[in-house]
N, C-alpha and C positions, 0 to 999 in steps of 0.2 A: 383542466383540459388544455390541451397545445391549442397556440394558436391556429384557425383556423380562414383558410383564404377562397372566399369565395368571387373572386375577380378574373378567373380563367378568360373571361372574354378582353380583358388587356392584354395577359400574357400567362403563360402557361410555365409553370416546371415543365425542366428538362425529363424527359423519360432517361431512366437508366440506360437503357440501350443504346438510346441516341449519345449517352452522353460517352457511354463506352467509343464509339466510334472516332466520337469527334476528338476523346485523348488520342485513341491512339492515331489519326493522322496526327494531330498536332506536336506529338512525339517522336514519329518517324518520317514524316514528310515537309521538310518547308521548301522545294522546288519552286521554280516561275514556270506554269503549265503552257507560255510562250518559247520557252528555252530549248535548243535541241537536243544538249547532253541528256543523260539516262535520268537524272534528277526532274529536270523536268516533263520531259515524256511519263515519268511515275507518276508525276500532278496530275498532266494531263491527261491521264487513264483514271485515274480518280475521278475527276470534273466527268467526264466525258460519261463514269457509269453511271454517278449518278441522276446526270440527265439524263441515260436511256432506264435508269429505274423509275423515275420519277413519271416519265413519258408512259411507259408501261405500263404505272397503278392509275393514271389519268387519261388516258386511251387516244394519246395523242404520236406523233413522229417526234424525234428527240429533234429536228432541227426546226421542230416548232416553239419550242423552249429554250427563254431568257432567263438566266440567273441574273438578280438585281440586289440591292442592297436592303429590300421590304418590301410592304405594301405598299405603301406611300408611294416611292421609288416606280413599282410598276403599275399602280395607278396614273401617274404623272407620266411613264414612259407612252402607255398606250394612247393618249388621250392628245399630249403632243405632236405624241409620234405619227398618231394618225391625222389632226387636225394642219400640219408642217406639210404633210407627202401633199399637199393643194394650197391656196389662195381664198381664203373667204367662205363663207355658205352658215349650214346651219347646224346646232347641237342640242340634244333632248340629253335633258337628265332628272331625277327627282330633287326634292328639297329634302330628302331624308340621309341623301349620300351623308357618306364619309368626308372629312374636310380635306382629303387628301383629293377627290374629286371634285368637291365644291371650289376650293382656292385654287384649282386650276383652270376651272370653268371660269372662273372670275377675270383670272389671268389671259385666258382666250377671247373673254369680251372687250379687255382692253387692246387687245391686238386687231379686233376690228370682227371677232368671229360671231354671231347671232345666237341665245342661249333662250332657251325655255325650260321652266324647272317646273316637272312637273311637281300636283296636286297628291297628297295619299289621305284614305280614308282613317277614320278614328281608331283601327289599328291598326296603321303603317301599311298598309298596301295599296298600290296604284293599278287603277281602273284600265285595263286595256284601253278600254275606250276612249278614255283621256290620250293617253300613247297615239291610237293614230286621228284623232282629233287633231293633235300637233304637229303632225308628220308637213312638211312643205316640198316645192319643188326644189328645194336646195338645201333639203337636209339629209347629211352624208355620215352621222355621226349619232348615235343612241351610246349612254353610258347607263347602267341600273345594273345597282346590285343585288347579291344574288339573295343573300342574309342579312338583317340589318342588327348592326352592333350592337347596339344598347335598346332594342324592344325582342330583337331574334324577328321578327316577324320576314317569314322567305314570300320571295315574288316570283310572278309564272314566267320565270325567263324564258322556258320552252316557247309559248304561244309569242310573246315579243320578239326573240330571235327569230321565227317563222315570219313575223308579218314586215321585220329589217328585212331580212333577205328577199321577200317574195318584191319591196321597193327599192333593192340594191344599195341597203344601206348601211353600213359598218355600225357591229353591237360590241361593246365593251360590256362584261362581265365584271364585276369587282366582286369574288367568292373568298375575301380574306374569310370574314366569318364562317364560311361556310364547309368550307376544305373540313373533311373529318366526319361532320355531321348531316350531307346530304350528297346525294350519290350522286359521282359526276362522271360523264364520260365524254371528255371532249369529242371526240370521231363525230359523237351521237347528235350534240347540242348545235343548234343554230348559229353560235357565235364568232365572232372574230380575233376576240382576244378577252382574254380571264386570268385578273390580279388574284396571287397567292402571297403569303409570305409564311413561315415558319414556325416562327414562336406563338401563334396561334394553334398549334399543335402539338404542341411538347415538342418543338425543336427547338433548334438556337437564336439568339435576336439576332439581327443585322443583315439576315440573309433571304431574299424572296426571289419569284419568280413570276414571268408574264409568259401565257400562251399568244401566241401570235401565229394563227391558221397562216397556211402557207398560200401567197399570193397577197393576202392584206398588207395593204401598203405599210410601213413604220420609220420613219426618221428618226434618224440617233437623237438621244440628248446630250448623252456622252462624247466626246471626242478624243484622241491621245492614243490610241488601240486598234486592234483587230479582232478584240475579243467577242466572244457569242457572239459569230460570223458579221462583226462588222458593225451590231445594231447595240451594243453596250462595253465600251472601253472600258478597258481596269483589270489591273491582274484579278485572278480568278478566285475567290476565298475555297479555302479546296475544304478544311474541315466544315465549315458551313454549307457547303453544297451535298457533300457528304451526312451528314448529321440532316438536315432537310431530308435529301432520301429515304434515308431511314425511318425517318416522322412521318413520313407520308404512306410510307409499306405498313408500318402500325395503323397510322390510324386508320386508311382503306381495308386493310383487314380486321380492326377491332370496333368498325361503326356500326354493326347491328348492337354489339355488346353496349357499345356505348350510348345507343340511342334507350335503350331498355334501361341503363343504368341512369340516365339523366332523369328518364320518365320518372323512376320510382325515389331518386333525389328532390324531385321539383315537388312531387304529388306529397310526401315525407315534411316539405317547407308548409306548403299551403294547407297541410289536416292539420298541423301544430298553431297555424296563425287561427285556423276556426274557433279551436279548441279554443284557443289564448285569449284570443281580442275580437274572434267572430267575425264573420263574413261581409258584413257591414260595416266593418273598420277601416276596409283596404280595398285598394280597388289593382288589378292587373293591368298594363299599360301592354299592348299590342294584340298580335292572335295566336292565342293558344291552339287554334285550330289549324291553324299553315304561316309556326315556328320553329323556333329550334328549341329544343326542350331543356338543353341546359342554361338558355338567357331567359331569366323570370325577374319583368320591371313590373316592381313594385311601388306603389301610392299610402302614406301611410296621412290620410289628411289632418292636418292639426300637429305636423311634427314636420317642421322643417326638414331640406333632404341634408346639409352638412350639419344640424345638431344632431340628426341620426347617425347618422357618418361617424359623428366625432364619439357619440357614444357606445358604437360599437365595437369601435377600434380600441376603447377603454376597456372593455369584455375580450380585445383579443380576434376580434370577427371583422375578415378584410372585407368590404363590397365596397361601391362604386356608384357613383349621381349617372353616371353617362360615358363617354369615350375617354380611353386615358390620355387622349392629344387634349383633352380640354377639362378635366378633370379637376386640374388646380383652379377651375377660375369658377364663381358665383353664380354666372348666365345658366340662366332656364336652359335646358337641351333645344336646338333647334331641331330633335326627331321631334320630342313631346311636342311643339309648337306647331309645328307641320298636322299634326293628327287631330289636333284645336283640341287640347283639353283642358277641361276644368282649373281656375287658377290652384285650386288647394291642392289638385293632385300634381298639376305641371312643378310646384314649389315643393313636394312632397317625397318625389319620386326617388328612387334606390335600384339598383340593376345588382340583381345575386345569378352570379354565372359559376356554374360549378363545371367539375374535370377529373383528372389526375389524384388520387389519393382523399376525395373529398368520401364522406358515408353517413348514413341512414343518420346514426347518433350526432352524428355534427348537426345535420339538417335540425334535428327535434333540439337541441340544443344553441342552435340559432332563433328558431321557433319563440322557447323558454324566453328567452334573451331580448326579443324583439317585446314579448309582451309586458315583460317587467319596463324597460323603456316605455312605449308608448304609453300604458299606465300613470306612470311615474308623471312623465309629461304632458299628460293632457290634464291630469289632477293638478297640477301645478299651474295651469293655467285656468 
């Protein structure tokens, strides 16, 4: 059998389509979408649709939308950008963010800003209650994301954006995860600003985007430009913004399909693991009840997570301990840590996210695969 990659939640195959698009800008287009000649005016109609397509499947105004360089990028822009537009006060965020949030909260405590990281429960979700437990008279700033990377488990941004706003306080979304697999419609949602980037959707890497409701304050991080009206410098990546667009029209129109396909992938992994090694072998790390259906973290206790790692990738089968910003390195996840689990499972754990080209037979054939390893290794020991 081919190799088989089940790390979607790092990063994603190109869709064909998308990737159609992105040659042929890059074939016929390299304008400065700054320029006045026709060359760049051609850029700049490029840029320009695919922020009103993007705007369009997101249910936002195109000049509420920043092209940026990723996730990271517009994590870092909103959280800056909004913590800069004032002097001091206070910031709510969880201990399960993304590090792209974490190290800049970190970075904002050194500059003198007050940080509370909230608490989450045994499957990664945080308690409203906690949220406005911590709320203070000088706190201007909530960051919670929407999907969380490596357990999937989604939070009720709905009811937290309602109870920011009803205290006039700006909510950062981070929906990298989440883009594709749960329905968004910014108009609709309570928030202020919501990290996307691309290659989490079968588009191209290096290229993201931040919603910024119009009136919320944002300070540049970038300087050099006029670009994206002033709030991110840099000439424009015209195939990357393009190629994004197009990632995002799929996958808004292809998420029912996709959410039924993940179901019957995941449910496909776990009758094979029954079968295999039985139910009492493994333990599921987040909630299956209010997740994303194609992130399934798995506990295999008695089987380290990188000797798993290494022996899967022997078999040809890609997965993944946790984030791939942190992936190369040893350290326990800080989601699992947050959630207080078990030592054998926190030392255990394995993230299978599936996507793009992945099927039934792969799944029962990862299943296979899994059980002959853990076999193998627990008899060994």
């Amino acid at each position: 059998m081919k190799p088989i990659y089940l790390d979607h939640a790092a990063s994603t195959p190109v869709h064909p389509e998308v990737a159609e698009v992105i040659m042929k800008i890059m074939s016929e287009q390299f304008g400065n979408a700054s320029s006045v000649h026709t060359f760049g005016r051609s850029a700049k109609k490029t840029v320009n649709g695919a922020r009103d397509a993007i705007a369009a499947s997101l249910g936002c105004f195109s000049d509420e939308w920043i092209f940026t360089g990723g996730g990271t990028e517009s994590d870092n822009l909103a959280l800056f950008g909004a913590a800069h537009s004032r002097k001091g006060g206070h910031i709510i965020t969880t201990a399960i963010e993304h590090h792209a949030v974490l190290h800049a909260c970190q970075e904002l405590e050194k500059e003198g800003y007050s940080l509370t990281y909230l608490p989450v429960d045994g499957t990664g979700r945080v308690a409203l209650e906690d949220l406005e437990a911590a709320l203070r008279d000088d706190t201007f700033l909530i960051s919670i994301m929407l999907a969380n990377n490596e357990v999937g488990t989604v939070q009720p941004i709905e009811e937290m954006g309602r109870l920011a706003r009803k205290r006039g306080i700006l909510f950062h979304v981070d929906a990298v995860q989440a883009l594709g697999s749960v329905p968004i419609s910014l108009s609709d949602l309570p928030v202020d600003y919501m990290s996307f980037t691309a290659h989490k959707i079968n588009g191209p890497q290096g290229i993201g985007g931040l919603y910024v409701r119009r009136g919320a304050p944002l300070h540049p991080r970038l300087h050099g430009g006029l670009q994206e009206r002033g709030r991110r410098a840099g000439t424009e990546n015209l195939a990357g913004a393009a190629g994004f667009a197009k990632a995002v029209e799929l996958s808004v129109q292809g998420q029912a399909d996709k959410h039924e396909e993940s179901l019957l992938l995941r449910d496909r992994l776990l009758h094979g693991l029954d079968q295999g090694i039985g139910r009492d072998a493994y333990h599921i790390n987040g909630d299956i009840e209010h997740g994303l259906p194609n992130i399934t973290n798995i506990s295999f206790p008695g089987v380290r997570s990188d000797v798993m790692l290494m022996n899967l990738d022997m078999e040809g089968i890609a997965a993944s301990s946790g984030s791939a910003c942190t992936s190369g390195s040893i350290e326990i996840s800080h989601v699992l840590k947050a959630m207080n689990l078990r030592d054998d499972y926190l030392s255990s754990a394995i993230r299978f996210s599936t996507g793009l080209g992945n099927t039934t037979e792969e799944m029962e054939h990862v299943a296979r695969k899994i059980e002959t390893i853990v076999k193998r290794l627990r008899n060994k020991d």
